[in-house]
N, C-alpha and C positions, 0 to 999 in steps of 0.2 A: 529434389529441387523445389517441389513445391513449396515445404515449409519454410525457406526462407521468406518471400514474399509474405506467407501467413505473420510470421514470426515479425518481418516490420510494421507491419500492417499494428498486433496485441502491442509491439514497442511501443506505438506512436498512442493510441486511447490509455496507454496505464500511464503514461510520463504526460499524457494533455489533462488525466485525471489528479496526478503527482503535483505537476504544473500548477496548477488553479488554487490546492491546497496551501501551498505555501506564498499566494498572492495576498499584498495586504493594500488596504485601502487609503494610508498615507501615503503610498509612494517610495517606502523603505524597503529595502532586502532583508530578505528574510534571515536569521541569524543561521550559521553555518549551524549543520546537524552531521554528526559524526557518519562516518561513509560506510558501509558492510552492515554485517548482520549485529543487532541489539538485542540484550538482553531484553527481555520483558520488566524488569525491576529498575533498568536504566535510562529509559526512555522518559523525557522531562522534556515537557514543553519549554520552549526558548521565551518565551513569555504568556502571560496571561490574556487570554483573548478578551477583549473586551466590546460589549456592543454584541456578543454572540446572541442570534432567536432562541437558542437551546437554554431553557429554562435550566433553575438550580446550580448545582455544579458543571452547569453544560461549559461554560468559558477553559475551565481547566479539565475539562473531559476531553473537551474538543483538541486542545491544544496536544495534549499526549495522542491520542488517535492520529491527528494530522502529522504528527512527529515519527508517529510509528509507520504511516503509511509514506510518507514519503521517503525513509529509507529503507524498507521493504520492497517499494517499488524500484527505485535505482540496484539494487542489488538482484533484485530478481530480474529485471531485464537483462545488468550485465551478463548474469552467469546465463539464464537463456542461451543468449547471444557466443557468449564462449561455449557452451554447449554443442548450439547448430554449429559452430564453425571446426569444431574437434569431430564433430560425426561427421564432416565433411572432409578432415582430413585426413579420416580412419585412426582416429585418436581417441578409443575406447576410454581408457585410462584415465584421459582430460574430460572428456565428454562424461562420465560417472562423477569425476569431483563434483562438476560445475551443475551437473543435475541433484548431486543432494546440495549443495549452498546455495542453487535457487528454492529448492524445498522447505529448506531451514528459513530462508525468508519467510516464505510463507505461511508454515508453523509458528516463527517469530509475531510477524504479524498477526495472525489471529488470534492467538495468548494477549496479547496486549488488546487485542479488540474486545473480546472476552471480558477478561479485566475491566477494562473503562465500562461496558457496558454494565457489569454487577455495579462499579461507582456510582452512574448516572443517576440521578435524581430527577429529571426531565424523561415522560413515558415516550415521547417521540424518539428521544437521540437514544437510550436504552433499546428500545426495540431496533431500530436502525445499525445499532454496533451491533449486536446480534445478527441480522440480517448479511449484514455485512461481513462478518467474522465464519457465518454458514457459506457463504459465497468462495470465499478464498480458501475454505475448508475442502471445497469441491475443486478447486484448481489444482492442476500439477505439472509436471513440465513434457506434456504431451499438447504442442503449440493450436492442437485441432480439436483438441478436448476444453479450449479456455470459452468461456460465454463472455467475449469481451461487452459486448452490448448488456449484459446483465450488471458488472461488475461496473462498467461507465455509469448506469444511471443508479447504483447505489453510491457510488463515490458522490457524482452528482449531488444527489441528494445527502450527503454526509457537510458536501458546502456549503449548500444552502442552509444548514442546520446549523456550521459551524462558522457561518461568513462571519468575517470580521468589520 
């Protein structure tokens, strides 16, 4: 019973972290980004970030990271969330799918962080995907094992690198 509470508790910092990324400063919605798990080769920023602090190719760095992370993140909460609630139902069987498709999120996600990070051309946002890509390396879907406070203020810091 515990880890439900836990569990909304990691929901709410990875989707207020998800949330921020895809915030833009005219006032527009962000364009729709495909829902589930993305390849690492198909993930394309919905546009060109412009006005980014992140030196060099930080505009189209950022924008794919930001793309990668915010459907990484909606996927990994879901299946989390289907997860607790199949281990709650004695639904082994469920509870297994939805634990490797949060996985592969996050395998997902890090490949791609990876990625962007060898692109970068800016030493800040380079070391930062990296940091960040080690981060979500160490998560998994054991809700007491996540450092959501670690992962908040790299995300953080991935904004402020990639504000628009």
């Amino acid at each position: 019973m515990r880890r439900l509470p836990v569990a909304l508790v990691v929901t709410t910092v990875l989707l207020t972290g998800a949330g921020c990324s895809g915030d833009r400063s005219d006032g527009s919605a962000p364009a729709d980004r495909p829902t589930g798990t993305v390849a690492p080769a198909t993930v394309v920023p919905s546009a060109v970030v412009s006005g980014s602090p992140a030196g060099g190719n930080g505009p189209q760095v950022c924008g794919v990271a930001e793309a990668a992370s915010t459907t990484a993140v909606r996927t990994y909460v879901e299946e989390l969330g289907k997860m607790i609630a199949a281990v709650g139902a004695n639904d082994s069987t469920a509870a297994d799918a939805a634990r490797k498709r949060a996985e592969v999120a996050l395998t997902t996600w890090r490949t791609v962080l990876r990625q962007q990070s060898g692109l970068a051309t800016d030493p800040q946002l380079k070391t930062l995907l990296t940091d960040l890509a080690t981060e979500i390396g160490r998560l998994g879907t054991d809700v007491d094992s996540i450092d959501e406070t670690e992962l908040d203020g790299l995300q953080q810091r991935l904004d402020q690198l990639c504000s628009r």
